[in-house]
C-alpha positions as CSV (number, residue, x, y, z in Angstrom):
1,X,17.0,31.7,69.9
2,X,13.8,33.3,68.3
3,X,16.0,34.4,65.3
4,X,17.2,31.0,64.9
5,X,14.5,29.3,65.1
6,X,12.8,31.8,62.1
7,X,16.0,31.0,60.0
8,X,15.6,27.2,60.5
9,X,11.8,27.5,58.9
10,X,13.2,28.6,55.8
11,X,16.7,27.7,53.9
12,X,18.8,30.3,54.5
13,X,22.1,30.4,52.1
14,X,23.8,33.8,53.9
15,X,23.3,36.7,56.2
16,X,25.1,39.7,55.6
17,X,25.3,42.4,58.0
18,X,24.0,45.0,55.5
19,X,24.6,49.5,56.4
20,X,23.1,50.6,53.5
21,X,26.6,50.0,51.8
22,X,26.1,46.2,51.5
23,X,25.8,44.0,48.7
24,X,23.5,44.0,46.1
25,X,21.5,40.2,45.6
26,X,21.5,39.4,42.1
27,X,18.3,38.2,40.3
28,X,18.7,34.5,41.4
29,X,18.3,36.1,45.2
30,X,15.9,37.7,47.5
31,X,16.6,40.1,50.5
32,X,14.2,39.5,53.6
33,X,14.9,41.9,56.5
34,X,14.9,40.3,59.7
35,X,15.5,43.3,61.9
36,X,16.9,46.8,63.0
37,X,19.1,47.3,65.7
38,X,20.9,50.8,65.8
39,X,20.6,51.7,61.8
40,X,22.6,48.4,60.9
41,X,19.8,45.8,59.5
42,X,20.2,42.4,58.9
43,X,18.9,40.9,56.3
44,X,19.3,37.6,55.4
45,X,20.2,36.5,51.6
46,X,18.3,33.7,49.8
47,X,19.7,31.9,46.7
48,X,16.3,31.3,44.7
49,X,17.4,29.1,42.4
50,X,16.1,25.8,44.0
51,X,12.8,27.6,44.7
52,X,12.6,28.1,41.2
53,X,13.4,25.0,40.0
54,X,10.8,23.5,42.5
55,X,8.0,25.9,41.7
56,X,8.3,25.2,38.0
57,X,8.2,21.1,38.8
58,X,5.2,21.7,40.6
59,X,3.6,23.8,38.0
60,X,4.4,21.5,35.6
61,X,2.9,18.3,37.4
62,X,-0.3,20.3,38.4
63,X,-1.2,21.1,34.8
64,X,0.1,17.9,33.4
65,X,-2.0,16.0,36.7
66,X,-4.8,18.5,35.5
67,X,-4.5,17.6,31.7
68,X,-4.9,13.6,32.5
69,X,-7.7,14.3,34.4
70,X,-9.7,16.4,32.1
71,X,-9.1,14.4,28.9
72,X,-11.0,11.6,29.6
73,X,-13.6,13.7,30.3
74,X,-14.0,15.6,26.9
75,X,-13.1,11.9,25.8
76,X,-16.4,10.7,26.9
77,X,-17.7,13.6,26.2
78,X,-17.3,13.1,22.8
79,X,-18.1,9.4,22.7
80,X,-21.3,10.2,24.6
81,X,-22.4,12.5,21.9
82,X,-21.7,10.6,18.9
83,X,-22.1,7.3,20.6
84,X,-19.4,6.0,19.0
85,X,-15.3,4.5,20.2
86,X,-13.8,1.9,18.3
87,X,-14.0,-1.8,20.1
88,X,-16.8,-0.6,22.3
89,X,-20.0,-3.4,22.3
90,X,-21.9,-0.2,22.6
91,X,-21.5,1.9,20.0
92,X,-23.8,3.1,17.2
93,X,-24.0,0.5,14.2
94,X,-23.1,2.4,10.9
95,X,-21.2,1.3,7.3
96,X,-20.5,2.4,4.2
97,X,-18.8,0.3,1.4
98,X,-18.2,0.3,-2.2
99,X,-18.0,-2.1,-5.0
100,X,-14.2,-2.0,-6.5
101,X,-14.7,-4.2,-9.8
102,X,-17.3,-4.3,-12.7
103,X,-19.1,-8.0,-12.3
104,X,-21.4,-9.5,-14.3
105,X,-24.4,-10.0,-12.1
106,X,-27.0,-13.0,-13.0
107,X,-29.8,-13.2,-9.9
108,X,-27.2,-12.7,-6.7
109,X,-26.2,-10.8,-3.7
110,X,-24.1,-8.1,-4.8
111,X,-21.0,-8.1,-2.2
112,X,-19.8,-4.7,-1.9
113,X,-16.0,-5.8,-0.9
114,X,-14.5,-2.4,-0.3
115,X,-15.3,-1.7,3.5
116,X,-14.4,2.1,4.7
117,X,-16.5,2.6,8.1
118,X,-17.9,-0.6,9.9
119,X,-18.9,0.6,13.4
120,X,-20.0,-2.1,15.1
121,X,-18.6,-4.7,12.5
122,X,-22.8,-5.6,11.2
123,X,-21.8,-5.4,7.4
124,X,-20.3,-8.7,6.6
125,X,-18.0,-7.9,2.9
126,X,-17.8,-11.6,2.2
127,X,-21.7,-12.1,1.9
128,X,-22.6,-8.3,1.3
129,X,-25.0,-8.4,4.2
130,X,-25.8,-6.0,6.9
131,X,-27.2,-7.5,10.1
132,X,-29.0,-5.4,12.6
133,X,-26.6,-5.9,15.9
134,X,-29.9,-4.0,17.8
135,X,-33.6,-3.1,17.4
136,X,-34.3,0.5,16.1
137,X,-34.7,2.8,13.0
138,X,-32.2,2.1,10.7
139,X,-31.3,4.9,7.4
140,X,-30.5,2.8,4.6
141,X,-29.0,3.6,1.0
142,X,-27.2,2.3,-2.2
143,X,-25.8,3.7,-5.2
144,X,-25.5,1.4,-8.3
145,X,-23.9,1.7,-11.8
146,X,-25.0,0.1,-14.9
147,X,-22.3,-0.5,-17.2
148,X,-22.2,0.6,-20.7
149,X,-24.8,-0.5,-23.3
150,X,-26.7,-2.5,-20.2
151,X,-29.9,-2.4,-17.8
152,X,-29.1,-3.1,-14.3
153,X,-31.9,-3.9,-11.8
154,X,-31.1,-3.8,-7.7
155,X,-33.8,-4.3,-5.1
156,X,-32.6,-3.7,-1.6
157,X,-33.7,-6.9,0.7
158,X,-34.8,-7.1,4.1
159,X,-34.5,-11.0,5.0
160,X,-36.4,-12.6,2.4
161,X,-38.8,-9.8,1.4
162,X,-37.9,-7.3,-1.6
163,X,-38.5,-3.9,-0.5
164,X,-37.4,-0.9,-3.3
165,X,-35.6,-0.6,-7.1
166,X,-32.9,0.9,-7.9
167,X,-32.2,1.0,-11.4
168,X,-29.5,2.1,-14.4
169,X,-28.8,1.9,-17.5
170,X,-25.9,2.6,-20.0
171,X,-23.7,4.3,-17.6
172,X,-26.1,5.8,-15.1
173,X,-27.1,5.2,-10.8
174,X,-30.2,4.4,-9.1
175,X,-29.9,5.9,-6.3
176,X,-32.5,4.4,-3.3
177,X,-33.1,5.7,0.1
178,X,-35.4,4.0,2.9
179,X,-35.6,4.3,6.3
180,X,-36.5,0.9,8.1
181,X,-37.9,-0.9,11.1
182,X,-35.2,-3.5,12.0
183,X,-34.8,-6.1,14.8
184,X,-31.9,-7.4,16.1
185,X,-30.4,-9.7,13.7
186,X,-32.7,-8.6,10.8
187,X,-30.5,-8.7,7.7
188,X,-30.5,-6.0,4.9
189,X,-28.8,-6.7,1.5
190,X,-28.8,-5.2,-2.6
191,X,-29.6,-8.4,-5.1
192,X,-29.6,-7.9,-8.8
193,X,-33.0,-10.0,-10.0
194,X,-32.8,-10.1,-13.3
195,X,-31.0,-12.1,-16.2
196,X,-26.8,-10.9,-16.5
197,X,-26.6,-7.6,-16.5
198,X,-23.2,-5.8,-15.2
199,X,-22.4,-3.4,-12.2
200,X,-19.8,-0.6,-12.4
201,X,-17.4,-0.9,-9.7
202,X,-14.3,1.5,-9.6
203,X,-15.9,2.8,-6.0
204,X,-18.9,4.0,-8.2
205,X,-21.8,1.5,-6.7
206,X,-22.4,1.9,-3.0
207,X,-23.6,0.8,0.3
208,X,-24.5,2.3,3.3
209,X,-26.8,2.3,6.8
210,X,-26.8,3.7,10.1
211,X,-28.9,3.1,13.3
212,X,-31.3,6.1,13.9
213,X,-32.4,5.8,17.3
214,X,-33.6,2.6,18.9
């Protein structure tokens, strides 16, 4: 009755009565002596095929269980440290866009229509204005082009006041750089001031910010 009850615990495919003679288990099988009684052990025979099968199932939902749990943790990980995952409310404002036609400027907002990152969606490219979506230090830039055989004259804007030049002429940048104080809902903008004068565009005049730190 002990002996059954052992063999009940475990699946048990056969039992040979084994003299030393017996037969060999082939690799999908393990021997397990049970006893010795008068130089004739038995030994029972285990087919582990299902135990394979089951052990590689388990494996493989342990390390795919561990893989869902650990990526969202280098996911926020990362997020955390660049404060930045699209649709979030919460991430870091930051744009860069370009100008993709020449224009003929005459006193105007220059609308810099080609958007390639808007975090935080604060650049409008219909009015070519930046609004602050929070208070903090804000690094702010823009590259424009004067075209050929004409002066071009950029001040970058912060609400109504006229901050910095930047100014070209016949095929060269002015190139400006600030960092600024903004509040939430300041607006930041490039106007050309003077008479018509015209732009490059071809991705050669620029805009671009980023908050700092708050």
């Amino acid at each position: 009755m002990a002996l059954k009850g052992i063999l009940l615990l475990i699946f048990v495919i056969t039992i040979t009565m084994k003299d030393g003679k017996g037969q060999k288990p082939n690799n999908s099988s393990a021997e397990i002596p049970l006893l010795d009684n008068q130089n004739m052990p038995l030994v029972a025979l285990f087919d582990t095929t299902k135990l394979n099968e089951v052990l590689r199932a388990a494996i493989k939902k342990t390390v795919e269980d561990t893989m869902n749990e650990m990526i969202p943790r280098i996911k926020q990980a990362v997020i955390d440290d660049i404060g930045y995952e699209p649709g979030r409310k919460t991430e870091r404002p930051a744009f860069t866009a370009s100008l993709t036609s020449h224009k003929n400027l005459g006193n105007e907002v220059i609308i810099f229509d080609k958007i390639w990152l808007n975090m935080g969606g604060a650049y409008d490219n219909d009015t070519g204005v930046f609004t602050a979506p929070k208070t903090g230090l804000y690094s702010i830039s823009t590259t424009v082009m004067s075209h050929h055989n004409s002066d071009l004259h950029c001040y970058l804007w912060k609400n109504n006041e006229r901050m910095v030049l930047a100014f070209g002429t016949d095929l060269s940048t002015g190139t400006l750089n600030v960092v600024v104080a903004l509040k939430r809902n300041d607006t930041v903008y490039v106007k050309h001031i003077s008479s018509t004068e015209n732009i490059f565009g071809d991705e050669r005049s620029t805009f671009s910010g980023y908050l700092i730190t708050e």
